[in-house]
C-alpha positions as CSV (number, residue, x, y, z in Angstrom):
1,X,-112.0,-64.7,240.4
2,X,-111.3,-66.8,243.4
3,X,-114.3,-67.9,245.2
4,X,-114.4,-69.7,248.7
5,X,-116.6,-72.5,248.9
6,X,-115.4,-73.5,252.4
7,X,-113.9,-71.3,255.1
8,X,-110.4,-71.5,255.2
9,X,-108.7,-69.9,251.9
10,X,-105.8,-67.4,251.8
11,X,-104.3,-65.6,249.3
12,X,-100.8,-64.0,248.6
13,X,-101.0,-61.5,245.9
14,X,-98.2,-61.7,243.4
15,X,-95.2,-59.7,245.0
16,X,-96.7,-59.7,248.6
17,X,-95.0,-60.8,251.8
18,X,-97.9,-62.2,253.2
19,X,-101.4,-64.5,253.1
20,X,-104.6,-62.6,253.4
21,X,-108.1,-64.6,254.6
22,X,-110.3,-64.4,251.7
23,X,-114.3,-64.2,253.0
24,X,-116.3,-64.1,249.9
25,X,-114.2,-63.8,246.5
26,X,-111.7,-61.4,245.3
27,X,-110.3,-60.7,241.8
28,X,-106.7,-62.4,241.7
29,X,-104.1,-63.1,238.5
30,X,-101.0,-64.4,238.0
31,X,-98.0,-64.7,240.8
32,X,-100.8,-65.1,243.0
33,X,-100.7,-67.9,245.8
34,X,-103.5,-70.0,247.1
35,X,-103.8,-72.0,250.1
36,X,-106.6,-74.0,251.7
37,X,-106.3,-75.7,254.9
38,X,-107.8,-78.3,256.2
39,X,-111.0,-77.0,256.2
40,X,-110.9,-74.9,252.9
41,X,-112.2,-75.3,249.7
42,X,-111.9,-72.8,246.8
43,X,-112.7,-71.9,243.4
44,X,-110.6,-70.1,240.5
45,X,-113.5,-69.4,238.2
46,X,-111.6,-68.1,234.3
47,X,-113.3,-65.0,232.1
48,X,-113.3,-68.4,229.8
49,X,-115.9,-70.5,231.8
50,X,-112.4,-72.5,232.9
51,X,-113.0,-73.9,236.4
52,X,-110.4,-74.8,239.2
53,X,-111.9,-76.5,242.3
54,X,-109.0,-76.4,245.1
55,X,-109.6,-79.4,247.8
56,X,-108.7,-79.1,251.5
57,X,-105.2,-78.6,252.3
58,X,-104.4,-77.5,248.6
59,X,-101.6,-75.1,248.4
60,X,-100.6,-73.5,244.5
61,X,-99.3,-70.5,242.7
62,X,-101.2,-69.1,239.1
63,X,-97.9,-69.6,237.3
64,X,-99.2,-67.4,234.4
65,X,-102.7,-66.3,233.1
66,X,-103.6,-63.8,230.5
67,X,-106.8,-61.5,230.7
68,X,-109.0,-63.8,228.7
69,X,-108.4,-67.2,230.8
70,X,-106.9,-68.4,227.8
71,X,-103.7,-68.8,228.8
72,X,-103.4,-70.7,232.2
73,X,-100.3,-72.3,234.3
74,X,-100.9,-73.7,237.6
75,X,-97.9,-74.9,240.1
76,X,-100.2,-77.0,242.6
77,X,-97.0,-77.5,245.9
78,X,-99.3,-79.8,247.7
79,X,-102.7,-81.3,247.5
80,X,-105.6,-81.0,245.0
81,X,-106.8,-79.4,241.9
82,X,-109.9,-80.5,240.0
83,X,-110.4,-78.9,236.5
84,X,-112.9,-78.3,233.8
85,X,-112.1,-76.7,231.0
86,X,-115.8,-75.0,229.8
87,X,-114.9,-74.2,226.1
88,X,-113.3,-76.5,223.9
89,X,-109.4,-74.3,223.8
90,X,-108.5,-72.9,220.4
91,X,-105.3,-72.7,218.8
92,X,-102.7,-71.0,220.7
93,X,-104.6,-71.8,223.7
94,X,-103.0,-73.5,226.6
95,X,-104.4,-75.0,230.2
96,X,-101.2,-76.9,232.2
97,X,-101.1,-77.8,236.1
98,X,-97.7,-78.8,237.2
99,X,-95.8,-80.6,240.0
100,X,-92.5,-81.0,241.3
101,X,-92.6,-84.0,239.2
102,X,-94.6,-83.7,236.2
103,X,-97.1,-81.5,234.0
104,X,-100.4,-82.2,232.6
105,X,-101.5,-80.1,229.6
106,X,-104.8,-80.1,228.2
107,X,-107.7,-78.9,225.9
108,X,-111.1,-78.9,226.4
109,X,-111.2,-81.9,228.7
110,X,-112.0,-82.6,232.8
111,X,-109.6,-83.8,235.0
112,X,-108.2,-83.9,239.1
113,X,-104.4,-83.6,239.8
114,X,-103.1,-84.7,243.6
115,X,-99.9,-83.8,244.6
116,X,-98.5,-84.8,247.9
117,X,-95.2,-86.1,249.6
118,X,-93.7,-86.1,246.5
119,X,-96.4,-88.2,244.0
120,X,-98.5,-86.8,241.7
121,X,-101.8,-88.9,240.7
122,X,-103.6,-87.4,237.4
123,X,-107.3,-88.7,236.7
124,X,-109.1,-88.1,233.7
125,X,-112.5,-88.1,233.5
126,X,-113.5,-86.8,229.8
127,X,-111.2,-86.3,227.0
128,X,-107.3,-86.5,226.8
129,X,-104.8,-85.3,229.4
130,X,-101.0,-84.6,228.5
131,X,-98.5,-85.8,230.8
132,X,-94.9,-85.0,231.2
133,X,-93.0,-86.1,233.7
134,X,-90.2,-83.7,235.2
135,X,-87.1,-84.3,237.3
136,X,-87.6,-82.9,240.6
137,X,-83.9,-81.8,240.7
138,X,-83.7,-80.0,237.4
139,X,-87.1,-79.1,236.6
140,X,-86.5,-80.3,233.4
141,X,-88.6,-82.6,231.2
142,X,-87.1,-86.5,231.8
143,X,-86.6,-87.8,227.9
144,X,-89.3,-91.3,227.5
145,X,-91.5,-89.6,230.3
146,X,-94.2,-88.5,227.7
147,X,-97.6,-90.3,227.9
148,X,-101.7,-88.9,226.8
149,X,-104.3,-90.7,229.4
150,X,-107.8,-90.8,228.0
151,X,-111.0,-90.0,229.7
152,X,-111.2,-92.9,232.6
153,X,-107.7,-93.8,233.0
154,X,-105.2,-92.6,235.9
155,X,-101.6,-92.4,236.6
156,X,-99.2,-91.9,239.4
157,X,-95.8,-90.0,239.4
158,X,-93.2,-90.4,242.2
């Protein structure tokens, strides 16, 4: 479900041409894009209890989800996601949120992810956060660019 907290939010359903204004909430899934502006605020509220808080001028695509929330890839293209995961993940479970220049990958854990002009800033406030970073050319994983931040710590990517 993606819920407005904040008037403005649109939404491009997976395979449409074009953003829709979302007034309430609405039922969305994967290939679906969100965008804030600078007035917007948003929720992507998971069958799972999983919680994704989109700040003002936030603009991502659900990447991939499966029915049970249990399965979740976020591409955040500019600004900010703030996450907490409500049930501890079991095996086979997976919660990422990727940039142009890295991926965080957690389990059962709280955390915010800013991405703008090209850094990415990853905060950590209970838990452990996985982070990889990625070229921005090749989208691939850059070899030594592996680290786990614990609950209080922060990095930035650029």
């Amino acid at each position: 479900i993606l819920a407005v907290l904040a008037d403005d939010v649109m939404l491009k359903e997976s395979g449409g041409l074009d953003f829709k204004k979302v007034e309430k909430e609405t039922k969305t899934g994967e290939g679906s894009e969100i965008e804030t502006d600078k007035t917007g605020r948003a929720s992507i509220l998971y069958p799972n209890g999983t919680l994704a808080n989109l700040s003002e001028n936030t603009n991502l695509v659900i990447k991939n989800l499966n029915d049970s929330g249990s399965q979740s890839k976020l591409r955040l293209l500019t600004g900010s996601v703030w996450s907490k995961l409500q049930n501890v993940l079991g095996k086979g479970d997976l919660y990422e949120v990727e940039t142009e220049n890295m991926v965080a990958s957690v389990r059962g854990t709280e955390f915010r992810v800013d991405f703008a002009n090209g850094v990415s800033v990853i905060e950590v406030f209970e838990n452990k956060v996985e982070v990889q970073a990625i070229d921005p050319e090749t989208g691939q994983p850059i070899e030594g660019g592996f680290i786990e931040l614990f609950a209080g710590e922060k990095v930035t990517v650029g």
